[in-house]
C-alpha positions in Angstrom: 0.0 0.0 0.0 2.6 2.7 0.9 4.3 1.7 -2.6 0.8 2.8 -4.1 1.1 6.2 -1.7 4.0 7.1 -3.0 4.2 6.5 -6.8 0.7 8.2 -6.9 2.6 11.2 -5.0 5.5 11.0 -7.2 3.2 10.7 -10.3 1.2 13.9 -9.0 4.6 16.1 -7.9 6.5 15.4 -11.9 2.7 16.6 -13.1 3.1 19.7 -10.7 6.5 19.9 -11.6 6.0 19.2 -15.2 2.9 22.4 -15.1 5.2 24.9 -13.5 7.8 24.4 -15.8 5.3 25.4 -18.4 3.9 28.0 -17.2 7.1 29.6 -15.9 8.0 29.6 -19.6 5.1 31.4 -20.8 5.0 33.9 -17.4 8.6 35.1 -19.0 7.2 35.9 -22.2 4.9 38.4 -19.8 6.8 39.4 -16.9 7.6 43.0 -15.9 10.1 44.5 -18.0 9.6 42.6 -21.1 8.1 44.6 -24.6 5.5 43.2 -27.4 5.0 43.8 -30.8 1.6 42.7 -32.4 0.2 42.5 -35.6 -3.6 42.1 -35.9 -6.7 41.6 -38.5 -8.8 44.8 -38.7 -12.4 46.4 -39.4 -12.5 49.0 -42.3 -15.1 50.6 -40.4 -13.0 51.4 -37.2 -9.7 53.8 -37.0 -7.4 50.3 -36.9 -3.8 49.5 -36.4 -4.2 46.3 -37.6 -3.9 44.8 -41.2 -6.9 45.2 -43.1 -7.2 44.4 -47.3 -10.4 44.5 -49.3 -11.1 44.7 -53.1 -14.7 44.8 -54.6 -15.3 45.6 -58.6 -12.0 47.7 -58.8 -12.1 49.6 -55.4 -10.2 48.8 -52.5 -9.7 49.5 -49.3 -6.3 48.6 -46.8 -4.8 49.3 -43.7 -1.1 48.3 -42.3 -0.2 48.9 -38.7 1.2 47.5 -35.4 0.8 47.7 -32.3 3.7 47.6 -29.3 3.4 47.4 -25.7 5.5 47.6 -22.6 4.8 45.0 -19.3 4.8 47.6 -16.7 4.0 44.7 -14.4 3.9 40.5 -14.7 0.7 39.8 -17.5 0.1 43.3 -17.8 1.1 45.7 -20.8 0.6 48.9 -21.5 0.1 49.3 -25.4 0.3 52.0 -28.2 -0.5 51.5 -31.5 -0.7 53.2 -34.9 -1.9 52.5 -38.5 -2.2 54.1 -42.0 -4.6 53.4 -44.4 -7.2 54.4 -47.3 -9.9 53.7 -49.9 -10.0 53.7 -53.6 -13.4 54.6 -54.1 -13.7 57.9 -51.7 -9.8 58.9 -52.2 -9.6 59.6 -48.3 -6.7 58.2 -46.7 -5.9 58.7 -42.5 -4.0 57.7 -39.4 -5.3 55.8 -37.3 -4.4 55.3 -33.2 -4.6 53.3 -30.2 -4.1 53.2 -26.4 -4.8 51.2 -24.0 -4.2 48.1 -21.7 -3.8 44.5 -22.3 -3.9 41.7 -19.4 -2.7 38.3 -19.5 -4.8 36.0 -17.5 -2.9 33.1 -16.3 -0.2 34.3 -19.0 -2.3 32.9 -21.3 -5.8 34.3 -21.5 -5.3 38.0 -23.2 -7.9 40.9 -22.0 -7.7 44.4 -23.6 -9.3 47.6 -23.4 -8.4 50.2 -25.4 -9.7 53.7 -27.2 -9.2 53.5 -31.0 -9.5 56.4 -33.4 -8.4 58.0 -36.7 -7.6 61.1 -38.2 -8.7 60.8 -42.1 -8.2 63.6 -44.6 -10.5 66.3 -45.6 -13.6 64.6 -43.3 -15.2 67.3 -40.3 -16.1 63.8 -38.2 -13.6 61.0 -37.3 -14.1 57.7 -35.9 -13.2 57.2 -31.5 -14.3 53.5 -29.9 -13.8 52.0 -26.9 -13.0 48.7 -27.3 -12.8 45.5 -25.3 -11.4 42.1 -25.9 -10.1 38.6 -25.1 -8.7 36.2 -26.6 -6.1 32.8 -26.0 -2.6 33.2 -26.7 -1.4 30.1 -28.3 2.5 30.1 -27.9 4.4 28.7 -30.8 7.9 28.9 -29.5 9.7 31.1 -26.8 8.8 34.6 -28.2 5.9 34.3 -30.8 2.0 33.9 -30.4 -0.7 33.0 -32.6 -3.9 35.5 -30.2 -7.5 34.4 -31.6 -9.8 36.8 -30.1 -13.2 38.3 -29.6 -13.9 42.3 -29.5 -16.7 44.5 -28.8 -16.6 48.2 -29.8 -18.4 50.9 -28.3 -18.6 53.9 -30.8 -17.6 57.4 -28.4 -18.5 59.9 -31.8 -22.1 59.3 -32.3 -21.7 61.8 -35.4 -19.5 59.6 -37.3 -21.4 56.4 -36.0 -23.7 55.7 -33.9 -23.3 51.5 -34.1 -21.4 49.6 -31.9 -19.0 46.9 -33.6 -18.1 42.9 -32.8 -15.0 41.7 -34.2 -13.5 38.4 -34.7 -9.7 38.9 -35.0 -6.1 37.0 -35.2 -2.9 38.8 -34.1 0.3 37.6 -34.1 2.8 38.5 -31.3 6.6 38.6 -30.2 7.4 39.5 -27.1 11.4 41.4 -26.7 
């Protein structure tokens, strides 16, 4: 019996062991002190820092940007990110901005919130949202991640829209 005892001890303690190891491999991809860069899918509709392409009948519409963030604490980032894009059909072309938070959640479970806006050319409104998101963080090696994600924005300029927007997005970290 105390065979039994201890090899299901010794089975439990490598699984604990085994669990730690991971997770203090993925906590140093997050830990205080440590920098991101992220690439994301975007929304024509929102100012966006993320990579956006569309083409319909001859007119297109694109975005490129990043975002890059700083842990200011373990799991927890602070984030800036900018973006420059435009549209065929309506010649307008802008900047677009964002600032905000991101939180990892066991070091793996991403949470963001964030304002979001642009400055576009020769328009009198511009777009400004509050978004709010979360995600997994699938790591693929010691510095990259693959972030599947959910976002819900909450449009702050009722004059340039007054709907609210879901996304369904990808990034693509490296954390420095």
């Amino acid at each position: 019996m105390k065979k039994i005892i201890l090899s299901i001890v010794a089975l439990v303690g490598f699984a604990f062991a085994g669990n730690a190891q991971d997770d203090d491999t993925t906590m140093m991809q997050t830990a205080k002190g440590k920098w991101l860069i992220e690439a994301n899918t975007g929304n024509a509709l929102l100012g966006n820092t993320g990579i956006y392409f569309s083409s319909q009948d001859g007119e297109y519409i694109y975005n490129i940007g990043l975002d890059g963030g700083y842990f200011v604490a373990d799991d927890f980032a602070i984030k800036f990110g900018l973006g420059y894009g435009g549209d065929s059909e309506t010649d307008l072309n802008g900047f677009s901005y964002r600032v905000g938070g991101k939180y990892y959640i066991a070091s793996k479970f991403p949470i963001s919130l964030d304002v979001t806006g642009s400055k576009i050319d020769n328009v009198d409104e511009n777009p400004f949202w509050l978004g709010i998101g979360g995600g997994y963080a699938w790591f693929i090696g010691n510095s990259v991640a693959i972030e599947p994600g959910l976002r819900y924005n909450v449009s702050l300029n009722e004059d340039f829209s007054d709907k609210d927007i879901f996304q369904i997005n990808i990034g693509f970290t490296v954390f420095l």
